[in-house]
C-alpha atoms as a printed R data frame, in Angstrom:
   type eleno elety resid chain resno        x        y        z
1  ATOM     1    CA   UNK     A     1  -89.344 -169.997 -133.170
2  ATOM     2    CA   UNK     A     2  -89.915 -173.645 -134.319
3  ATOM     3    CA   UNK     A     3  -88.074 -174.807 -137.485
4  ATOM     4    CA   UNK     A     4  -90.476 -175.993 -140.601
5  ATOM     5    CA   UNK     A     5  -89.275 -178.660 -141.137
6  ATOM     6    CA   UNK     A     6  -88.992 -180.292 -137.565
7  ATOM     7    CA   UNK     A     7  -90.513 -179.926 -134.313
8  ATOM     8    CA   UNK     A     8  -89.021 -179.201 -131.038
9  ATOM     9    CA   UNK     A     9  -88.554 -181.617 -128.600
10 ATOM    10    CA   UNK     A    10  -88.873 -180.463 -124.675
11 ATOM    11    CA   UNK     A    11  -86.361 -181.893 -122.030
12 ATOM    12    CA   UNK     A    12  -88.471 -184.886 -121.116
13 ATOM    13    CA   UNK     A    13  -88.477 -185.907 -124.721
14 ATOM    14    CA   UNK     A    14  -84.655 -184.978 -125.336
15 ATOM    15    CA   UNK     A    15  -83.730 -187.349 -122.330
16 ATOM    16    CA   UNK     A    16  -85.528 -190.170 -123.575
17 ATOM    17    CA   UNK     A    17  -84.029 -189.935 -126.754
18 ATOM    18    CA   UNK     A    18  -80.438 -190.365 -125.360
19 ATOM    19    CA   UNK     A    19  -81.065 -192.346 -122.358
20 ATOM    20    CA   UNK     A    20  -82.459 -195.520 -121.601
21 ATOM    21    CA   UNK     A    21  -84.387 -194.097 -118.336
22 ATOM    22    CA   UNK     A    22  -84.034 -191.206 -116.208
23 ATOM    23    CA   UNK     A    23  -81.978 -192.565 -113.508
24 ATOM    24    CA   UNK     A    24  -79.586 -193.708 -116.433
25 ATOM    25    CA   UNK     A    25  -79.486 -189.340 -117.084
26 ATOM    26    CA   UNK     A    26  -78.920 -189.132 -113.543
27 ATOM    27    CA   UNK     A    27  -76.011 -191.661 -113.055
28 ATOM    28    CA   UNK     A    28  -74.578 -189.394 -116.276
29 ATOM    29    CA   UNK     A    29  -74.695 -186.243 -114.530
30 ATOM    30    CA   UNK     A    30  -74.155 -187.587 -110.951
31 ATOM    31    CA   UNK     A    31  -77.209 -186.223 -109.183
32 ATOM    32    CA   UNK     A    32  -80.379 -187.645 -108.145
33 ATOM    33    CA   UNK     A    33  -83.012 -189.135 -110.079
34 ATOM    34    CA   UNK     A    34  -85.430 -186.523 -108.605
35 ATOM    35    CA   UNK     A    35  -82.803 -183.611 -109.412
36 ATOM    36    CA   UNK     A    36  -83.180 -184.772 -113.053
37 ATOM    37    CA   UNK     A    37  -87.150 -184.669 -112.766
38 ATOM    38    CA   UNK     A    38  -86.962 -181.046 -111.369
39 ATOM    39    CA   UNK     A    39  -84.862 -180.228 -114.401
40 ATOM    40    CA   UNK     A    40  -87.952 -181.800 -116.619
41 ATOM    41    CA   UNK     A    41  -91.053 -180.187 -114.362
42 ATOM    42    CA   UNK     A    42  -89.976 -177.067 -112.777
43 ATOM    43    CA   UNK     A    43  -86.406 -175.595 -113.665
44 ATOM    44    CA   UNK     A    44  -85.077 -176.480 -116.850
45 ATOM    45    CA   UNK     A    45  -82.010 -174.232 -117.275
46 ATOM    46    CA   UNK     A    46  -80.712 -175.880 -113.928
47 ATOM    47    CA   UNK     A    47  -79.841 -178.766 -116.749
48 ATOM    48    CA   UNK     A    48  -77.502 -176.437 -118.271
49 ATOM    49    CA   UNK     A    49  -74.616 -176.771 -116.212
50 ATOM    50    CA   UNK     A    50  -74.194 -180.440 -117.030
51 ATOM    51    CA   UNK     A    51  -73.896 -179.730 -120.885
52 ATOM    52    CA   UNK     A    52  -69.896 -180.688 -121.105
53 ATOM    53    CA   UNK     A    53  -70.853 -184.061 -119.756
54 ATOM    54    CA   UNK     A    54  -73.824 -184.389 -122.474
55 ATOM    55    CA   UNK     A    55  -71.064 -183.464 -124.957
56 ATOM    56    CA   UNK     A    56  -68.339 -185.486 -124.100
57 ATOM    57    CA   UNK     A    57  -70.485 -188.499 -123.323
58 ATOM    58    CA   UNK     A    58  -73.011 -188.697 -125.093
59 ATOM    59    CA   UNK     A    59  -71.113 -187.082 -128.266
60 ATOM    60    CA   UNK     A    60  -74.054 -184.244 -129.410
61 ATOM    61    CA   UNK     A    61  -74.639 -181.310 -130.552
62 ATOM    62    CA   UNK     A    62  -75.232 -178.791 -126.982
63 ATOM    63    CA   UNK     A    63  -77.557 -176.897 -129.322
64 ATOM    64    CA   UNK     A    64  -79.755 -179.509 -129.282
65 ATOM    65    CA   UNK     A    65  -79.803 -179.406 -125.371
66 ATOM    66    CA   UNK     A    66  -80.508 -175.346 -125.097
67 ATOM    67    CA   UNK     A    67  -83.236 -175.989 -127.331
68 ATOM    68    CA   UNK     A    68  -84.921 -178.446 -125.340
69 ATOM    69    CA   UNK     A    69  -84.294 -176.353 -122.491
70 ATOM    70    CA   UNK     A    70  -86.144 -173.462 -124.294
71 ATOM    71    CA   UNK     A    71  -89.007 -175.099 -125.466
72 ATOM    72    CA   UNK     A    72  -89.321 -176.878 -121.627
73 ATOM    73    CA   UNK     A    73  -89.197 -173.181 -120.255
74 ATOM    74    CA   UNK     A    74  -91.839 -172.442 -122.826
75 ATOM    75    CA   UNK     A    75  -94.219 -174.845 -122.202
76 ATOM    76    CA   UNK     A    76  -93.604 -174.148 -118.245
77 ATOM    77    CA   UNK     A    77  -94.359 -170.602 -118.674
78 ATOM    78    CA   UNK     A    78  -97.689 -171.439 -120.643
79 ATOM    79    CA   UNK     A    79  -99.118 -173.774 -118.514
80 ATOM    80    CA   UNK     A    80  -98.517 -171.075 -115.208
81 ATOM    81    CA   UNK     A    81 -100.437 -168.542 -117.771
82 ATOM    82    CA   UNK     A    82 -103.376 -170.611 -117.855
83 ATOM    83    CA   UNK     A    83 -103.350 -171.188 -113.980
């Protein structure tokens, strides 16, 4: 699951550590400000399909991205347990 040695960011925190704001992450990915907050809140993997663009642009490692992605779904699915 989580590495010792560091903890995992979600998508929320992932996007604020490469972009200024979210409509900056929006501009990147040319969609909608409120696309990029339905990645965040409700469907993470839909994030997925812009990972060339987080590559090339923004020049990291996509492993970093699935991870976020994974720990977003996580936290998703544990909140809609407790409901």
């Amino acid at each position: 699951m989580n590495a010792p040695f560091m903890s995992q960011m979600n998508l929320k925190q992932f996007l604020a550590k490469y972009f200024e704001n979210l409509d900056e992450a929006a501009d990147m990915m040319d969609v909608t400000r409120r696309t990029v907050e339905n990645y965040i809140y409700v469907n993470p993997c839909g994030i997925l399909k812009h990972s060339a663009k987080f590559v090339q642009r923004k020049e990291l490692n996509p492993l970093e991205l699935f991870d976020a992605v994974a720990e977003s779904m996580e936290q998703i699915n544990e909140s809609k347990a407790k409901q």
